[in-house]
N, C-alpha and C positions, 0 to 999 in steps of 0.2 A: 971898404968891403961891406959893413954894414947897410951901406947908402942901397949897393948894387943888388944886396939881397931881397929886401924893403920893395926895390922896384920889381922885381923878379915874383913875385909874389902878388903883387899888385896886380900886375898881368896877367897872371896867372887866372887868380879869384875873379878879377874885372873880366873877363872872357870865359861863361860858363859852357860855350857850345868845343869850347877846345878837345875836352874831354871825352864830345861824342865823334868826333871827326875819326874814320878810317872804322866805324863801327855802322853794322847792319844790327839795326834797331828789331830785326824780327828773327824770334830764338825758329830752329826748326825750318829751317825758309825753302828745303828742298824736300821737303815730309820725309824724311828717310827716318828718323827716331819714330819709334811706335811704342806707345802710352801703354795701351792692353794685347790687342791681340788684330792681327792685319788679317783675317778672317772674313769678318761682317764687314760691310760695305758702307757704311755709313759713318761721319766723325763723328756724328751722337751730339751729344749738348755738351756746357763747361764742364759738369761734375762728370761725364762718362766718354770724353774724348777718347780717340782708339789713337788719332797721332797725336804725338806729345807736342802740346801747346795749342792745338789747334783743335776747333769745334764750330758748329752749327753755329749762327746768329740769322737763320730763318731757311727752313722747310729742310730738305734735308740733301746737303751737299757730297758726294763720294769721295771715300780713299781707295783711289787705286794704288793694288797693289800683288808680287807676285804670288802671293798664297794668299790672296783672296778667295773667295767661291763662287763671290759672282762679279766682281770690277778685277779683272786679271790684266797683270801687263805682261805680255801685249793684246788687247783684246780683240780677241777675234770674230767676234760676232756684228765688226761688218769696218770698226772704226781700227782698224790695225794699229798702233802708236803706241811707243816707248816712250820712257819719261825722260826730259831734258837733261838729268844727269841722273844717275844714281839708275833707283829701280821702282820709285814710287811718286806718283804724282793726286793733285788734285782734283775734281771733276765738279762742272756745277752748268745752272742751267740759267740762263739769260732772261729769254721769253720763252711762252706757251701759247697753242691757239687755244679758245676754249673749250674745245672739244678734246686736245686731250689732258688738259686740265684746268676745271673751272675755278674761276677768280682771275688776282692775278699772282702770277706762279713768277717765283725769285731765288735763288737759291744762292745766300748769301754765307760763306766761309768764313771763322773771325780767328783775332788770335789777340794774346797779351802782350806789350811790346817788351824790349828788355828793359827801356826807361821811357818814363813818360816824356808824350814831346814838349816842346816851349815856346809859349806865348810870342807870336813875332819873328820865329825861326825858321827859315825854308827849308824845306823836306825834299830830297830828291828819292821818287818813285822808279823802281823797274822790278816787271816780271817776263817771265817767258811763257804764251801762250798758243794752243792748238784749238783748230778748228774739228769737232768732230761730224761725222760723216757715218750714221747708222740708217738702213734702212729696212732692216731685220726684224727688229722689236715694235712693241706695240705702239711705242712710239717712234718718229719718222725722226731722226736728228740730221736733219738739210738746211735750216735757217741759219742765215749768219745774223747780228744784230750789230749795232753801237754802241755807245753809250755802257761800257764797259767800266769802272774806276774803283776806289777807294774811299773811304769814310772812316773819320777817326772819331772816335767815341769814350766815355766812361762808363756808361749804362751796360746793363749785363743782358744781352738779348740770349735768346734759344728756340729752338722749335715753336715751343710754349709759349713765348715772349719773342715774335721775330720782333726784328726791327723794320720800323714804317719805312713804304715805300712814297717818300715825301717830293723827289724829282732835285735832292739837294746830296751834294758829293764833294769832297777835299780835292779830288780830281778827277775826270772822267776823260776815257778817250774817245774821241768822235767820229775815228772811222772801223768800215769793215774790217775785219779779220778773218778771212775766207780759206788759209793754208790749212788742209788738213794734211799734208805729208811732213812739214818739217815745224819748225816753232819760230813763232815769229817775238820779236820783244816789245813791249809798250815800255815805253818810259815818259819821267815829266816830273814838274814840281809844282810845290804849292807851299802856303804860309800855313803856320798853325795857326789858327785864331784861339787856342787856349793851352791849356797841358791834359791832354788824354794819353792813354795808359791801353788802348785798343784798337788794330784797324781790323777793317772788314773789307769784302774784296767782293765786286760784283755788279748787277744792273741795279740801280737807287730809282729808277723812272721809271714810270708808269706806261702802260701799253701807248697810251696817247703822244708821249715823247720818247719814244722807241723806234727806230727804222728796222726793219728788217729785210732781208735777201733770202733767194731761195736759192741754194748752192748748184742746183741741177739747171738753172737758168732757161725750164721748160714752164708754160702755160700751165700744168697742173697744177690743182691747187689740193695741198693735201691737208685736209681736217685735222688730224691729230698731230703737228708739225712743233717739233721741238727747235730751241737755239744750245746747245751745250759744248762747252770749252774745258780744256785740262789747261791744267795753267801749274809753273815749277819753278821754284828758283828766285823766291819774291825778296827785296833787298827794298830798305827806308833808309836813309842817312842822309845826316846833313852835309858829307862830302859829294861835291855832283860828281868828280870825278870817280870816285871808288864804284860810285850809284852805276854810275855810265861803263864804267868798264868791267862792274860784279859780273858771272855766270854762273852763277851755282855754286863756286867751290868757297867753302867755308875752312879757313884749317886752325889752328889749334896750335898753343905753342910747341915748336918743335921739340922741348923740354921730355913734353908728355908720351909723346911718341916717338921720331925719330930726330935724329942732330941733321941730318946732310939727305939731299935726294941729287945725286948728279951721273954724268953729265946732264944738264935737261936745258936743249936741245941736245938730243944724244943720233948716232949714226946705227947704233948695234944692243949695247947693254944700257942696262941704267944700273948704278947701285944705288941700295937704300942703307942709311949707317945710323944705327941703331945705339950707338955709342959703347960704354965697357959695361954699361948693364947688360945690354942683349935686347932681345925683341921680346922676350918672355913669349907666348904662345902666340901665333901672329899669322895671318893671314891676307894676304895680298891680292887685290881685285883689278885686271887692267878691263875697263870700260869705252867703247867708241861712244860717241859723242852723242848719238840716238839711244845708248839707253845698254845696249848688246854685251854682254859678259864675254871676252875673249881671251882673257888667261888668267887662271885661280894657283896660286902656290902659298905652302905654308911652310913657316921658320917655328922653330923652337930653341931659344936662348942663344938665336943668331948673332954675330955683332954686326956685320956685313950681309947683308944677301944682295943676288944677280936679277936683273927679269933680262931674258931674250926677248927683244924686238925685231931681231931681222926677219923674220918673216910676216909683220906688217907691214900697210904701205906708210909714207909719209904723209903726217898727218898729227891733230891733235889728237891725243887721250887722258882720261881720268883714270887716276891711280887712287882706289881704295884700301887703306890700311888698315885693320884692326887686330886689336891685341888687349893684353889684360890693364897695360897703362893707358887706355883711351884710343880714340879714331882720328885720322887723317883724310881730308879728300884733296889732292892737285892735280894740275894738268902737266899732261908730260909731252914733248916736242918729239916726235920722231924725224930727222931730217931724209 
């Protein structure tokens, strides 16, 4: 028995990636947590992030979000789009032409990971990305670009301290992404070459090794032409499968919140079972898949509660739960 143990433990310790397997490495991955206030438009720098975990590492990236005042979702001031799950997403800008912003203009998003990654270990990358589509504002947002990726770091960049646009990235993806109606997902992997403790999310290359497209596919050429993308739902782990088949829903042990979600696939009802404590104050959010609020109900020291689904169609949806013991998000099957 001793022998068994001995080996047991070997393995254990001799295998230190075991530990990260079935974990997204990036706290916050769908911005739905807000740090201060979803107000002002901007993540601000590390010390004055508005969403929780996440901030600026050069010029200054948006949280969109729906009490925002001036990034609203869904916005309507020409790029219409809800956020891939939840109600809040990211927004950031590619390229610039010079005219409507001189230099070269990057607008790079960063965030803390929950562990640092490891010398030698493959990272499997995915996010969910929209093309946006403004031609209202003073800026013209019709460019698509490439060269879109990630960069893992330890250094502490900000507005103040962006970080250089050197033409070097952990991974990059090298094609269009032109969908401005629905969200399209980038994924892929790459090695650590060390243990850093940050990624960053965005264009690393300079206008010279940038491709650009004009989305209106006409001869005009428009001086002040922006490339900008909302992007939600970002997951790092060393599991390719978890990577490949993440979408946004993050949950929580069912301890904290609720014990049972079924039937799921369900034909009519779903119960939620909240166990013999109760739901304590609780509220329930059913979400379509673009972003859209379709049914709000609240429990108060529930054990059991119903949602009606017959009157949607069949189809996925996200079920938002929150209460005084913590938040849930899953997906529910309507058949």
């Amino acid at each position: 028995m001793r022998n068994y143990l001995i080996a047991f433990f070997l393995i254990i310790f001799a295998n230190p990636f075991t530990c990260l397997a079935q974990i997204n490495l990036v706290p916050n991955p769908s911005f739905e947590d807000t740090a201060i206030d979803c107000i002002s438009s901007g993540l601000g720098g590390v010390a004055t992030h508005r969403c929780s975990n996440w901030y600026s590492c050069r010029s200054s990236p948006d949280y969109w979000t729906p009490c925002s005042q001036a990034n609203t979702i869904p916005y309507i001031g020409g790029s219409y789009q809800y956020a891939h799950t939840g109600n809040k997403m990211i927004g950031f800008a590619t390229y610039a032409t010079q005219l409507a912003v001189q230099g070269l203009f990057r607008e790079i998003p960063g965030v803390d990971l929950i562990q640092p990654t490891i010398a030698g270990q493959r990272y499997y990358f995915s996010m969910f990305i929209n093309q946006a589509y403004i031609k209202k504002t003073m800026w013209v947002f019709l460019l698509a670009t490439n060269k879109i990726g990630v960069k893992l770091t330890n250094a502490t960049y900000s507005p103040g301290t962006p970080v250089p646009i050197n033409n070097i990235s952990d991974f990059v993806d090298t094609l269009f992404h032109t969908d401005t109606l629905g969200w399209t997902k980038i994924s892929g992997s790459f090695i650590s070459n060390g243990s850093f403790n940050k990624l960053m999310i965005g264009n690393f290359f300079d206008d010279a090794h940038t491709d650009t497209m004009n989305l209106d596919n006409d001869s005009i050429t428009y001086q002040n032409a922006v490339a900008y993308y909302f992007i939600d739902d970002v997951c790092l782990s060393t599991d390719s499968l978890y990577a490949a088949t993440w979408t946004g829903i993050e949950t929580v042990p069912q301890t904290q919140v609720i014990q049972k979600i079924f039937p799921n696939p369900t034909h009519d009802f779903l119960t939620i079972a909240f166990g013999t404590s109760g739901a304590g104050n609780c509220i329930m959010e059913l979400f379509s898949l673009d972003g859209r609020l379709l049914l709000k109900k609240e429990e108060l020291m529930s054990v059991n509660s119903q949602l009606d689904l017959r009157q949607f169609p069949p189809g996925m949806y996200v079920l938002k739960i929150k209460s005084n013991k913590g938040e849930r998000v899953v997906k529910v099957m309507k058949e």
